[in-house]
DSSP file (Angstrom, degrees, kcal/mol; ACC not computed):
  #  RESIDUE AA STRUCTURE BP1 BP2  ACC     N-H-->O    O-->H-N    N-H-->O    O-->H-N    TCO  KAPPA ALPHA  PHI   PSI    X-CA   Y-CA   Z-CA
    1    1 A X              0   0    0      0, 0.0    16,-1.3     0, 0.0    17,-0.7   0.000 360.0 360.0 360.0 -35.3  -19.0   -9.2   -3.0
    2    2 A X  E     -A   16   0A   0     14,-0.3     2,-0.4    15,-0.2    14,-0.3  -0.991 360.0-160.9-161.5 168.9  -15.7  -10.3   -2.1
    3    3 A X  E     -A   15   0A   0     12,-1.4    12,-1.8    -2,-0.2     2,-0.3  -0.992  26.4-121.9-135.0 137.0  -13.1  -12.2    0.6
    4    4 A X  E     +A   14   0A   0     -2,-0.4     2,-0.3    10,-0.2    10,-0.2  -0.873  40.3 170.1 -92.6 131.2   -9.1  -12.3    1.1
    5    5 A X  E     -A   13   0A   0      8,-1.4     8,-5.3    -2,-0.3    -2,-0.0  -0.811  49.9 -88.0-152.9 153.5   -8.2  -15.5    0.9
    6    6 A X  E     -A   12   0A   0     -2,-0.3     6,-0.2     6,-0.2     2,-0.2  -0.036  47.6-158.9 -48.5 146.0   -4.5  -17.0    0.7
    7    7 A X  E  >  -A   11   0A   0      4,-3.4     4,-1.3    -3,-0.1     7,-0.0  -0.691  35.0 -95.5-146.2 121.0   -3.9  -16.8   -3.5
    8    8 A X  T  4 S-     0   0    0      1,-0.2     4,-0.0    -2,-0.2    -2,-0.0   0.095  95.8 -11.8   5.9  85.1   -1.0  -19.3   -4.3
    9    9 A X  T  4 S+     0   0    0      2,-0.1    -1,-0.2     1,-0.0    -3,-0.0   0.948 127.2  80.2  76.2  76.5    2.5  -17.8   -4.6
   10   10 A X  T  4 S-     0   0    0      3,-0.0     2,-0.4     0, 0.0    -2,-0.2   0.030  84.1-143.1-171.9 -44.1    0.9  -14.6   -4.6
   11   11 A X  E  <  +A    7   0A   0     -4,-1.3    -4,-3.4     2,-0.0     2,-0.4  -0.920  64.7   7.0 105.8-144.8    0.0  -13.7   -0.6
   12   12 A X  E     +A    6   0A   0     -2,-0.4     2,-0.2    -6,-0.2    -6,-0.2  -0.815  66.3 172.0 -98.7 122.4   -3.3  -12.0    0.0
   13   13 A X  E     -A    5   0A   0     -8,-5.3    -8,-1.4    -2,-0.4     2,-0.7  -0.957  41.5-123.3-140.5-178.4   -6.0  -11.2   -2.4
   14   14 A X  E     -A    4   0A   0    -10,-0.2     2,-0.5    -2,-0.2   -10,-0.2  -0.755  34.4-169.2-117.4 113.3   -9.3   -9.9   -2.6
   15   15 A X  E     -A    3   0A   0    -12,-1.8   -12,-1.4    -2,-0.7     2,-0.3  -0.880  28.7-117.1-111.2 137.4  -11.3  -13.2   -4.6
   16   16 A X  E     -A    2   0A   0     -2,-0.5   -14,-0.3   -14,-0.3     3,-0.1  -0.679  12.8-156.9 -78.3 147.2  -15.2  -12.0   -5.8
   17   17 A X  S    S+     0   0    0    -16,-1.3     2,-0.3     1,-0.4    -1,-0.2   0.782  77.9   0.9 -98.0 -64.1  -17.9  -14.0   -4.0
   18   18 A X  S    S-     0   0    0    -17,-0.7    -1,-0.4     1,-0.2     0, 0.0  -0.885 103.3 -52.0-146.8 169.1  -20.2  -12.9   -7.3
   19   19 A X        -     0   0    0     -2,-0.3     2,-0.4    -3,-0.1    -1,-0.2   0.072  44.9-159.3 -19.1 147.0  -20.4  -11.0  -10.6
   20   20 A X        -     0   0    0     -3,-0.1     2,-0.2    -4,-0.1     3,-0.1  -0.929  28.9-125.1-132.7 127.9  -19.1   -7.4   -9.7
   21   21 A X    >   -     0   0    0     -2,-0.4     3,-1.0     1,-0.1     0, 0.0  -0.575  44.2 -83.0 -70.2 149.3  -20.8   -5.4  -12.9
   22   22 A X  T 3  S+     0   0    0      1,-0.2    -1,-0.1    -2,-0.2    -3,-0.0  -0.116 117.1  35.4 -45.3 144.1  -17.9   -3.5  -14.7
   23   23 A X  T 3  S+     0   0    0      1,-0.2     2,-0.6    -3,-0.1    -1,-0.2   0.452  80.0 156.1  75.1  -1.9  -17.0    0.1  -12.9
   24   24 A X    <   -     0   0    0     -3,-1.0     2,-0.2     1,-0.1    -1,-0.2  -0.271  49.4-130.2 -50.4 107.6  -17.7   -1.1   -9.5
   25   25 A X        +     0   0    0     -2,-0.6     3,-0.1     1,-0.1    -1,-0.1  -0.426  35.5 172.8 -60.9 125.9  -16.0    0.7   -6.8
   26   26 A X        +     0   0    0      1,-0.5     2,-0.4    -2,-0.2    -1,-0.1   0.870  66.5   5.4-105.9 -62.6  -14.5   -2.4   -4.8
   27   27 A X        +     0   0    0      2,-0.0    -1,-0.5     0, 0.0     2,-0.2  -0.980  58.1 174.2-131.5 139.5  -12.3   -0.6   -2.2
   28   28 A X        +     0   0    0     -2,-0.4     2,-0.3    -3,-0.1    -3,-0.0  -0.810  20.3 152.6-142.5 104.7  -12.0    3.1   -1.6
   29   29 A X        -     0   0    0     -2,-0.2     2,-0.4     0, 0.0    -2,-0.0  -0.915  48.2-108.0-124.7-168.6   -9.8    3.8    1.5
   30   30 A X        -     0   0    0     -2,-0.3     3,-0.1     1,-0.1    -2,-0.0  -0.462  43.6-110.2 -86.8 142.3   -7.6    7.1    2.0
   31   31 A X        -     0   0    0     -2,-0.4     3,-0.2     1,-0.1    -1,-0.1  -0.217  16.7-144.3 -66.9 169.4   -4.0    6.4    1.6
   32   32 A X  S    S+     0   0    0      1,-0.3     2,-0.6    28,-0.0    -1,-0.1   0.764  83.7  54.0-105.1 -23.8   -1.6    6.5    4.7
   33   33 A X        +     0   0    0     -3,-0.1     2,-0.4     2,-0.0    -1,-0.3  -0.778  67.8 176.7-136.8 125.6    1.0    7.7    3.0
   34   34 A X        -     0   0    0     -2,-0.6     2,-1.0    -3,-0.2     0, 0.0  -0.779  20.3-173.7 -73.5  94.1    1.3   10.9    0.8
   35   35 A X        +     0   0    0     -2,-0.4     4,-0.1     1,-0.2    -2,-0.0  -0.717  12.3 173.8-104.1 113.2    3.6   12.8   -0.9
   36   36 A X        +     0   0    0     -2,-1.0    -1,-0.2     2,-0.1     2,-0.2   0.652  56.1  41.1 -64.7 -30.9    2.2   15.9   -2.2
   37   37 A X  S    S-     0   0    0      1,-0.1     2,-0.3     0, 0.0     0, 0.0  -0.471  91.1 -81.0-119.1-179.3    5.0   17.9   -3.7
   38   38 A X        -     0   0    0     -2,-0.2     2,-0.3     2,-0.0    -1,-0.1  -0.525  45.5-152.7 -66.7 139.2    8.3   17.4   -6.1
   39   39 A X        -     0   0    0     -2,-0.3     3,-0.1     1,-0.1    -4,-0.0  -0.788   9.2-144.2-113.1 171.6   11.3   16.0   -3.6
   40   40 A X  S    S+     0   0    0      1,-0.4     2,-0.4    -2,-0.3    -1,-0.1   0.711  73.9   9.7-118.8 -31.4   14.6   17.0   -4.9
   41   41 A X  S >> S-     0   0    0      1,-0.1     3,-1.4     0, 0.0     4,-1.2  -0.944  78.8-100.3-149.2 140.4   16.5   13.6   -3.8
   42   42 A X  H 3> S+     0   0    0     -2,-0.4     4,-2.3     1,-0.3     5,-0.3   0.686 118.5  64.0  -5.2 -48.5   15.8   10.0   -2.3
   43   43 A X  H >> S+     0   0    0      2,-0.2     4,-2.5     1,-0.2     3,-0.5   0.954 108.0  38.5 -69.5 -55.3   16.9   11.5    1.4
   44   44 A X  H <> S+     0   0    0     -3,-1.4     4,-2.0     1,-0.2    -2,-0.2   0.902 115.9  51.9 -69.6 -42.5   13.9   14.0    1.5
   45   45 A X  H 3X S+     0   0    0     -4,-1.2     4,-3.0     2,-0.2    -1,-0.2   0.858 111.3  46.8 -39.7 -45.1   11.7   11.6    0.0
   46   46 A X  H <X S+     0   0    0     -4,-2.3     4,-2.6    -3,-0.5    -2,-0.2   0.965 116.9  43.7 -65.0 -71.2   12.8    9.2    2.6
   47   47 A X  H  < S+     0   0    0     -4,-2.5     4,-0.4    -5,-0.3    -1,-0.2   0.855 106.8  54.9 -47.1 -31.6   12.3   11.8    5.6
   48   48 A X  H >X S+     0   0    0     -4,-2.0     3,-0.9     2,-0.2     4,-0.5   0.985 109.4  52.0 -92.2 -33.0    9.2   13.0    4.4
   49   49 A X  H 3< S+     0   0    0     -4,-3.0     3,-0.4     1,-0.2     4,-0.3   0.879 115.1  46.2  -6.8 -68.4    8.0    8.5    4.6
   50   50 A X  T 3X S+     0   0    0     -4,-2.6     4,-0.6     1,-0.2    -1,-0.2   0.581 102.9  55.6 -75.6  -2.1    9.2    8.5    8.2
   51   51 A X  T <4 S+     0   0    0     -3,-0.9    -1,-0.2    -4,-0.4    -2,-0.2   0.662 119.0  41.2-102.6  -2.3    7.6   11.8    9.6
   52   52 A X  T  < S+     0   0    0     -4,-0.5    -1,-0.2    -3,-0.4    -2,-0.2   0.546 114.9  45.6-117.2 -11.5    4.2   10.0    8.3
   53   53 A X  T >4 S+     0   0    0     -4,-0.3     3,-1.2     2,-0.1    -3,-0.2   0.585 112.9  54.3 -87.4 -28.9    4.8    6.5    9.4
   54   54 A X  T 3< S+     0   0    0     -4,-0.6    -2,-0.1     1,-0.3    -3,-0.1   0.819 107.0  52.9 -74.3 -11.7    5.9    8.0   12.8
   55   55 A X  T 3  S+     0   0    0     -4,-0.1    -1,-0.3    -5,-0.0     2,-0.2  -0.131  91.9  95.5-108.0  26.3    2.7    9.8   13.1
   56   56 A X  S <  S-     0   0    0     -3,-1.2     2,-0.1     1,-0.1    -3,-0.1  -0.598  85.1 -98.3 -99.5 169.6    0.8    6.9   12.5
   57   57 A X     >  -     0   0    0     -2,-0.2     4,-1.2     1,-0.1     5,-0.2  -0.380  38.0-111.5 -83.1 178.9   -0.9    4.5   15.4
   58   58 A X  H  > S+     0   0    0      2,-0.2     4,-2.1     1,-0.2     5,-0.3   0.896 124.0  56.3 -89.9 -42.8    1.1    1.5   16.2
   59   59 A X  H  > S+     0   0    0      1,-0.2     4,-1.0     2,-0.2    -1,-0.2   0.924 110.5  46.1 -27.9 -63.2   -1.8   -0.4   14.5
   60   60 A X  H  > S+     0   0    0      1,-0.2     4,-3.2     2,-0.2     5,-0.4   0.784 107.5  50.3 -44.1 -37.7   -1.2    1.7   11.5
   61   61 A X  H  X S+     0   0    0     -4,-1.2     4,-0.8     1,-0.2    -1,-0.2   0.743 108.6  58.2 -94.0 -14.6    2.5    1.4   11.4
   62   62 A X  H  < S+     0   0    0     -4,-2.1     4,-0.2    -5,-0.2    -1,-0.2   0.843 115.1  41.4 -69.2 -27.4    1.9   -3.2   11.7
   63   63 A X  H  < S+     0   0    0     -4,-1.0     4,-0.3    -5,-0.3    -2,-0.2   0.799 117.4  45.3-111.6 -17.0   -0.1   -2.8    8.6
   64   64 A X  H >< S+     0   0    0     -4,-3.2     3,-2.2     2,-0.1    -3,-0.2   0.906 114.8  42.3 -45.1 -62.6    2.1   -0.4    6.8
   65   65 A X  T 3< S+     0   0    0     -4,-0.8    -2,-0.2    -5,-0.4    -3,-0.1   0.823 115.6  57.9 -66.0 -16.2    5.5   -1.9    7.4
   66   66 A X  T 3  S+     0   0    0     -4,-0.2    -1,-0.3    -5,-0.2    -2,-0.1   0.793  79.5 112.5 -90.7 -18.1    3.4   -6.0    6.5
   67   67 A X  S <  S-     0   0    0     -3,-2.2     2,-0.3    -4,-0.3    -3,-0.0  -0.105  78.2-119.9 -59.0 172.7    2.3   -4.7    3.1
   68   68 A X        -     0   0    0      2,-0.0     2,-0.6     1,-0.0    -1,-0.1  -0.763  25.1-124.1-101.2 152.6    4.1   -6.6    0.3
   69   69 A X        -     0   0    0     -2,-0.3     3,-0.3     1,-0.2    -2,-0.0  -0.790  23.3-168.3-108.4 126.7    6.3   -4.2   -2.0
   70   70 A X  S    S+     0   0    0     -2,-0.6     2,-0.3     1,-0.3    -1,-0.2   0.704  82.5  37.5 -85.1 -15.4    5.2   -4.5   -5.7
   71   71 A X  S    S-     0   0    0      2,-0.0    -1,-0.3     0, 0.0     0, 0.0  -0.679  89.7-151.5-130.3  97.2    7.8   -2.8   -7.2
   72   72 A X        -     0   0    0     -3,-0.3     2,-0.2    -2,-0.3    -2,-0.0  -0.215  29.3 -99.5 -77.0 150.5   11.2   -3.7   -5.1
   73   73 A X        +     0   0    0      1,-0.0     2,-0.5     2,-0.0    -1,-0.2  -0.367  43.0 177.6 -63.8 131.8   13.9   -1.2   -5.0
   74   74 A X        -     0   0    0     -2,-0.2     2,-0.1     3,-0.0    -1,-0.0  -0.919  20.4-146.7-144.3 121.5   16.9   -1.9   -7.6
   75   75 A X        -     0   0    0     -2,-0.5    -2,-0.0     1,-0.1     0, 0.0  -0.529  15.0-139.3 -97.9 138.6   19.9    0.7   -7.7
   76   76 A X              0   0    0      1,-0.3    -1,-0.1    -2,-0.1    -2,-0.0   0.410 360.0 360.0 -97.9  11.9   21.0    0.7  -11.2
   77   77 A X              0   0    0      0, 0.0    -1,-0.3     0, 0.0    -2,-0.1   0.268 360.0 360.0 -84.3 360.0   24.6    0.9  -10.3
C-alpha cells in the first residue's frame, strides 16, 4: 500500500505503492508520549516529557529523540 522513501528536502515519507480508496486507515500506532491533563507551566509540561521518555526502552528513546519537530519551538520574546 505504501513505502518510506527519502522525499526531497523533506526527510522521510510514507509514498503509496497504489490507489489507497479515500478513509483508509494507513497507520494506527499508540503514541509514546501523552499528556493527559491541563499543566500549569512549560516546567511541568517538560517533567511530565522526561518521566515518559525515561520510561521508555533505549530503542524507544533512538526513535523518539530522531523524529523531526514540525512545529519548532520560538519564544516570542
Amino acid at each position: 500500500m505504501y513505502a518510506v522513501e527519502d522525499v526531497s528536502g523533506k526527510g522521510k515519507g510514507l509514498i503509496a505503492t497504489k490507489d489507497i480508496p479515500k478513509g483508509t486507515r494507513i497507520i494506527s500506532k499508540k503514541p509514546a508520549i501523552t499528556v493527559g491533563r491541563p499543566v500549569a507551566n512549560m516546567e511541568q509540561l517538560e517533567m511530565l516529557i522526561y518521566q515518559q521518555v525515561s520510561s521508555l526502552s533505549k530503542d524507544q528513546i533512538h526513535e523518539f529523540l530522531s523524529m523531526d519537530n514540525v512545529y519548532p519551538y520560538t519564544n516570542p520574546v
